[in-house]
C-alpha positions in Angstrom: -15.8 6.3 -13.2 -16.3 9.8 -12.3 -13.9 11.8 -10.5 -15.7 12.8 -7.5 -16.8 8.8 -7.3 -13.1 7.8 -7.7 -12.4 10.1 -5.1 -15.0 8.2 -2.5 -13.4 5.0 -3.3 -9.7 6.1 -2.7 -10.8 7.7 0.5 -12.9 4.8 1.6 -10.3 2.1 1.0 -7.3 4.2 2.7 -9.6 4.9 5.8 -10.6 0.9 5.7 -7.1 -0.4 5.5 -6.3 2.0 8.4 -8.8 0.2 10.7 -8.0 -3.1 9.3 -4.5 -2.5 10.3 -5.2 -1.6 13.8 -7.6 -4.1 14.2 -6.1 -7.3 16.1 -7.5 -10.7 16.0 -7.8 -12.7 18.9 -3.8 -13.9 19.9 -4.9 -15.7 23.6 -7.4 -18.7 22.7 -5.7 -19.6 19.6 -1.9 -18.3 18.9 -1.9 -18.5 15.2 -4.4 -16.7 14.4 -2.4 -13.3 15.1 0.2 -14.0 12.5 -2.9 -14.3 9.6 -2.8 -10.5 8.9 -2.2 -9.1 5.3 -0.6 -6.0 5.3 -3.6 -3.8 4.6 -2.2 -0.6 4.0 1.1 -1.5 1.7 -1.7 -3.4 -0.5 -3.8 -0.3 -0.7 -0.8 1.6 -1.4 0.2 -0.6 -4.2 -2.8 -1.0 -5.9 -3.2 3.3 -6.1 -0.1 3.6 -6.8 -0.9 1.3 -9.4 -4.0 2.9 -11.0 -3.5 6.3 -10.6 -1.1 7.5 -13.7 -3.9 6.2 -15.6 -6.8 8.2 -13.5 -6.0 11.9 -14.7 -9.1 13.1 -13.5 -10.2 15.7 -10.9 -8.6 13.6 -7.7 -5.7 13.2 -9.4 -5.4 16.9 -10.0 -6.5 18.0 -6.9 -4.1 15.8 -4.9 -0.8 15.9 -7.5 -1.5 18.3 -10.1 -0.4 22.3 -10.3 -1.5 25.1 -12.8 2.0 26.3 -13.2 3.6 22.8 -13.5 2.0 19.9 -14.8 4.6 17.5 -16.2 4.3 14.2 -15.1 8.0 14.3 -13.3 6.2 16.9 -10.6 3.1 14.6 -10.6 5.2 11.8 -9.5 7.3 13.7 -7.2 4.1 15.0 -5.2 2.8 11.6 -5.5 5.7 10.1 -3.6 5.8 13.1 -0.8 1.7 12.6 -0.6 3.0 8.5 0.1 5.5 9.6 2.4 2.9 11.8 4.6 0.1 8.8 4.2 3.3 6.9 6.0 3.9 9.4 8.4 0.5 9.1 9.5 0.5 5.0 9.6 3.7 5.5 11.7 1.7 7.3 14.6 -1.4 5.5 14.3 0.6 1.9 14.6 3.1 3.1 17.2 5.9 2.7 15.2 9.4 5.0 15.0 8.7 8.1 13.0 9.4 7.7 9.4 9.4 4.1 8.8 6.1 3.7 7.0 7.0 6.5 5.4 10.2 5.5 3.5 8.5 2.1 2.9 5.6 3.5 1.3 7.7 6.3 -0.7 10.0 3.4 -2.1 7.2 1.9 -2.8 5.4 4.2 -4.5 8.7 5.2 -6.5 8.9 1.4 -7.8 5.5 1.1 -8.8 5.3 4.2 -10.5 8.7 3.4 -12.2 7.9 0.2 -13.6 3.8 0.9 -13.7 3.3 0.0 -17.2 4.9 -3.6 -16.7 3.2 -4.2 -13.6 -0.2 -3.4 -15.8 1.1 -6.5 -18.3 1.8 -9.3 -15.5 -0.6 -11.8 -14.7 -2.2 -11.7 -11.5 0.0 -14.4 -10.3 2.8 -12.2 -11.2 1.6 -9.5 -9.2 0.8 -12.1 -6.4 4.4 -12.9 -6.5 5.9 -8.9 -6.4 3.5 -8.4 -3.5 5.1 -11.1 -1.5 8.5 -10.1 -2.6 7.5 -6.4 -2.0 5.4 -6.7 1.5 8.1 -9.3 2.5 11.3 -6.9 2.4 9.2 -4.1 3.6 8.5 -6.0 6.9 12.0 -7.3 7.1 13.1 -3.8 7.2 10.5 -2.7 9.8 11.5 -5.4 11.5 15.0 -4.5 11.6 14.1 -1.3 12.7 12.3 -2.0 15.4 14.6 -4.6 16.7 16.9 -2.3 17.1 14.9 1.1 18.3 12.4 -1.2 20.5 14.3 -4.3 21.6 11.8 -6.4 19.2 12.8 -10.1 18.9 13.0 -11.4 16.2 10.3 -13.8 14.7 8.1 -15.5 12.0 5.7 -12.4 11.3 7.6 -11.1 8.3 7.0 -14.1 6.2 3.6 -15.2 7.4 2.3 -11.1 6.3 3.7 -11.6 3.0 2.6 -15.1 2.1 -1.1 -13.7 3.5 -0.9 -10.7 1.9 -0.2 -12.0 -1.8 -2.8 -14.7 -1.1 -5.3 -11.6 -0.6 -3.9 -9.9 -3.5 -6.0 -11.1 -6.4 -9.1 -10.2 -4.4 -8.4 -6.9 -3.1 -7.1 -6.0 -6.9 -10.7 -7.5 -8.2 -12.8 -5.9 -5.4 -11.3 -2.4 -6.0 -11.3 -2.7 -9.9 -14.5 -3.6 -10.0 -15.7 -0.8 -7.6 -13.9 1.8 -10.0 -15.2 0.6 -13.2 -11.4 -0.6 -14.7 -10.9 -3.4 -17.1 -9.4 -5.8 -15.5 -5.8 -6.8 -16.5 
Protein backbone atom coordinates (compact mmCIF):
# COMPACT_ATOMS: atom_id res chain seq x y z
CA UNK A 1 0.00 0.00 0.00
CA UNK A 2 1.00 3.38 -0.75
CA UNK A 3 2.21 5.77 1.67
CA UNK A 4 -0.22 8.49 1.38
CA UNK A 5 -3.06 5.53 1.56
CA UNK A 6 -1.36 4.05 4.61
CA UNK A 7 -1.45 7.33 5.99
CA UNK A 8 -5.57 7.58 5.55
CA UNK A 9 -5.87 4.34 7.21
CA UNK A 10 -3.66 5.17 10.37
CA UNK A 11 -5.51 8.43 10.71
CA UNK A 12 -8.92 6.96 10.09
CA UNK A 13 -8.57 4.09 12.58
CA UNK A 14 -6.95 6.44 15.45
CA UNK A 15 -9.86 9.08 14.96
CA UNK A 16 -12.46 5.88 14.95
CA UNK A 17 -11.13 4.28 18.12
CA UNK A 18 -11.32 7.85 19.71
CA UNK A 19 -15.10 7.95 19.10
CA UNK A 20 -15.52 4.36 19.86
CA UNK A 21 -14.01 5.00 23.18
CA UNK A 22 -16.19 7.90 24.14
CA UNK A 23 -19.04 6.28 22.91
CA UNK A 24 -21.22 4.68 25.81
CA UNK A 25 -23.77 1.97 25.45
CA UNK A 26 -26.83 2.02 27.07
CA UNK A 27 -25.97 1.20 31.17
CA UNK A 28 -30.01 1.96 32.47
CA UNK A 29 -32.31 -0.71 30.62
CA UNK A 30 -29.86 -3.44 30.79
CA UNK A 31 -26.70 -3.14 33.34
CA UNK A 32 -24.33 -5.43 31.51
CA UNK A 33 -24.26 -4.14 28.58
CA UNK A 34 -21.76 -1.24 29.82
CA UNK A 35 -19.12 -3.58 30.89
CA UNK A 36 -18.99 -5.16 26.90
CA UNK A 37 -16.52 -2.48 25.74
CA UNK A 38 -13.04 -3.43 24.16
CA UNK A 39 -10.55 -1.12 24.83
CA UNK A 40 -10.50 0.63 21.37
CA UNK A 41 -7.66 2.67 21.57
CA UNK A 42 -4.90 0.35 23.35
CA UNK A 43 -5.96 -2.25 20.33
CA UNK A 44 -5.29 0.44 17.73
CA UNK A 45 -2.24 1.26 19.51
CA UNK A 46 -1.05 -2.21 19.47
CA UNK A 47 -1.72 -3.19 16.23
CA UNK A 48 0.44 0.21 14.79
CA UNK A 49 2.76 -0.31 16.97
CA UNK A 50 2.80 -3.57 15.50
CA UNK A 51 3.03 -2.81 11.79
CA UNK A 52 4.88 0.10 11.60
CA UNK A 53 8.84 -0.95 11.74
CA UNK A 54 7.91 -2.76 8.84
CA UNK A 55 6.03 0.31 6.96
CA UNK A 56 9.25 2.56 6.19
CA UNK A 57 7.41 4.61 3.92
CA UNK A 58 6.52 8.31 3.69
CA UNK A 59 4.18 8.23 7.06
CA UNK A 60 6.64 6.67 8.75
CA UNK A 61 9.20 9.26 7.84
CA UNK A 62 7.12 12.10 8.21
CA UNK A 63 5.96 11.11 11.72
CA UNK A 64 9.43 9.40 13.18
CA UNK A 65 12.06 9.86 10.73
CA UNK A 66 14.88 12.88 10.60
CA UNK A 67 17.42 13.85 7.82
CA UNK A 68 20.24 14.30 10.31
CA UNK A 69 19.40 11.02 12.28
CA UNK A 70 17.85 8.15 10.94
CA UNK A 71 18.88 5.12 12.99
CA UNK A 72 16.21 3.10 14.07
CA UNK A 73 17.10 3.76 18.03
CA UNK A 74 15.69 7.61 17.28
CA UNK A 75 12.83 6.08 15.22
CA UNK A 76 11.77 4.25 18.14
CA UNK A 77 12.44 6.86 20.53
CA UNK A 78 10.04 9.40 18.58
CA UNK A 79 7.80 6.65 18.20
CA UNK A 80 7.25 6.17 21.87
CA UNK A 81 7.08 10.16 22.64
CA UNK A 82 4.50 10.32 19.48
CA UNK A 83 2.56 7.25 21.80
CA UNK A 84 3.00 9.23 24.79
CA UNK A 85 1.29 12.58 23.23
CA UNK A 86 -1.52 10.15 21.41
CA UNK A 87 -2.05 9.32 25.36
CA UNK A 88 -1.90 12.62 26.49
CA UNK A 89 -4.62 13.38 24.21
CA UNK A 90 -6.86 10.21 25.25
CA UNK A 91 -6.27 11.38 28.92
CA UNK A 92 -8.33 14.75 28.21
CA UNK A 93 -10.64 13.47 25.88
CA UNK A 94 -11.78 10.50 28.54
CA UNK A 95 -11.45 12.68 31.66
CA UNK A 96 -8.88 10.85 33.10
CA UNK A 97 -5.62 12.28 35.39
CA UNK A 98 -3.07 13.75 33.07
CA UNK A 99 -0.52 11.22 32.03
CA UNK A 100 -2.02 7.99 32.50
CA UNK A 101 -2.88 6.96 28.98
CA UNK A 102 0.12 8.20 28.25
CA UNK A 103 2.63 5.98 30.25
CA UNK A 104 0.21 3.06 29.36
CA UNK A 105 0.45 3.65 25.75
CA UNK A 106 4.42 4.53 25.84
CA UNK A 107 4.97 1.10 27.77
CA UNK A 108 3.15 -0.22 25.50
CA UNK A 109 4.56 0.89 22.51
CA UNK A 110 8.14 0.17 24.06
CA UNK A 111 7.14 -3.67 24.49
CA UNK A 112 5.69 -4.12 21.25
CA UNK A 113 8.35 -2.56 19.52
CA UNK A 114 10.90 -4.52 21.73
CA UNK A 115 9.66 -7.81 21.08
CA UNK A 116 7.89 -6.88 17.45
CA UNK A 117 9.47 -9.61 15.48
CA UNK A 118 8.08 -12.34 17.90
CA UNK A 119 4.82 -10.88 18.21
CA UNK A 120 4.85 -11.13 14.05
CA UNK A 121 5.48 -15.24 14.62
CA UNK A 122 2.58 -15.91 17.24
CA UNK A 123 -0.59 -17.23 16.20
CA UNK A 124 -3.49 -15.17 16.46
CA UNK A 125 -4.51 -16.90 19.52
CA UNK A 126 -1.33 -15.97 20.86
CA UNK A 127 -1.75 -12.54 20.23
CA UNK A 128 -5.46 -12.92 21.58
CA UNK A 129 -3.82 -14.03 24.70
CA UNK A 130 -0.94 -10.87 25.08
CA UNK A 131 -3.94 -8.57 24.42
CA UNK A 132 -5.77 -9.82 27.31
CA UNK A 133 -2.68 -10.00 29.45
CA UNK A 134 -1.60 -6.49 28.05
CA UNK A 135 -5.21 -4.54 28.12
CA UNK A 136 -5.82 -6.43 31.42
CA UNK A 137 -2.79 -4.85 33.54
CA UNK A 138 -3.19 -1.68 31.72
CA UNK A 139 -6.64 -1.21 33.18
CA UNK A 140 -5.67 -2.57 36.55
CA UNK A 141 -3.28 0.18 36.67
CA UNK A 142 -5.77 2.90 35.56
CA UNK A 143 -7.80 1.53 37.86
CA UNK A 144 -5.52 1.94 40.66
CA UNK A 145 -4.98 5.31 39.63
CA UNK A 146 -8.07 6.47 39.63
CA UNK A 147 -9.06 4.78 42.81
CA UNK A 148 -6.92 6.67 44.39
CA UNK A 149 -6.92 10.37 42.53
CA UNK A 150 -10.96 10.03 42.09
CA UNK A 151 -12.23 7.89 44.94
CA UNK A 152 -13.20 5.12 42.13
CA UNK A 153 -14.44 1.81 43.62
CA UNK A 154 -13.28 -0.74 42.78
CA UNK A 155 -15.02 -3.31 40.38
CA UNK A 156 -15.32 -5.94 37.58
CA UNK A 157 -14.48 -3.60 34.51
CA UNK A 158 -10.80 -4.42 34.34
CA UNK A 159 -11.44 -8.04 33.46
CA UNK A 160 -14.58 -7.88 31.42
CA UNK A 161 -12.35 -5.02 28.88
CA UNK A 162 -9.73 -7.47 28.49
CA UNK A 163 -11.61 -10.65 27.93
CA UNK A 164 -13.70 -8.33 25.25
CA UNK A 165 -11.00 -6.85 23.98
CA UNK A 166 -8.91 -10.05 22.97
CA UNK A 167 -12.26 -11.59 21.79
CA UNK A 168 -12.18 -8.55 19.25
CA UNK A 169 -8.60 -8.94 18.53
CA UNK A 170 -8.44 -11.33 15.65
CA UNK A 171 -10.99 -9.08 13.80
CA UNK A 172 -9.74 -5.77 14.33
CA UNK A 173 -6.07 -7.38 13.32
CA UNK A 174 -7.92 -8.91 10.02
CA UNK A 175 -10.00 -5.74 9.22
CA UNK A 176 -6.98 -3.47 9.37
CA UNK A 177 -4.55 -5.88 7.56
CA UNK A 178 -6.75 -6.36 4.99
CA UNK A 179 -7.47 -2.58 4.55
CA UNK A 180 -3.48 -1.98 4.27
CA UNK A 181 -2.71 -4.68 1.85
CA UNK A 182 -0.38 -7.00 4.58
CA UNK A 183 -0.06 -10.63 4.44
CA UNK A 184 -1.58 -11.84 7.09
CA UNK A 185 0.47 -13.63 9.75
Amino acid sequence: MSSPALGIVLTLSVLLSFVLAVARLPGEPIAWLSYIRPQWILLICFFWAQQLPYRKGLLFALLFGSPRQSDDQTTYRRGIIFSWIFGLFADVLLNEPFGVNGAIFASITFFVWRFHQRHQMHSMVQQSMMIFLIVFFAEVFRAFVMHFVADQPWDILPLTTAMISALFWPFLSRLLLMFIGARNN
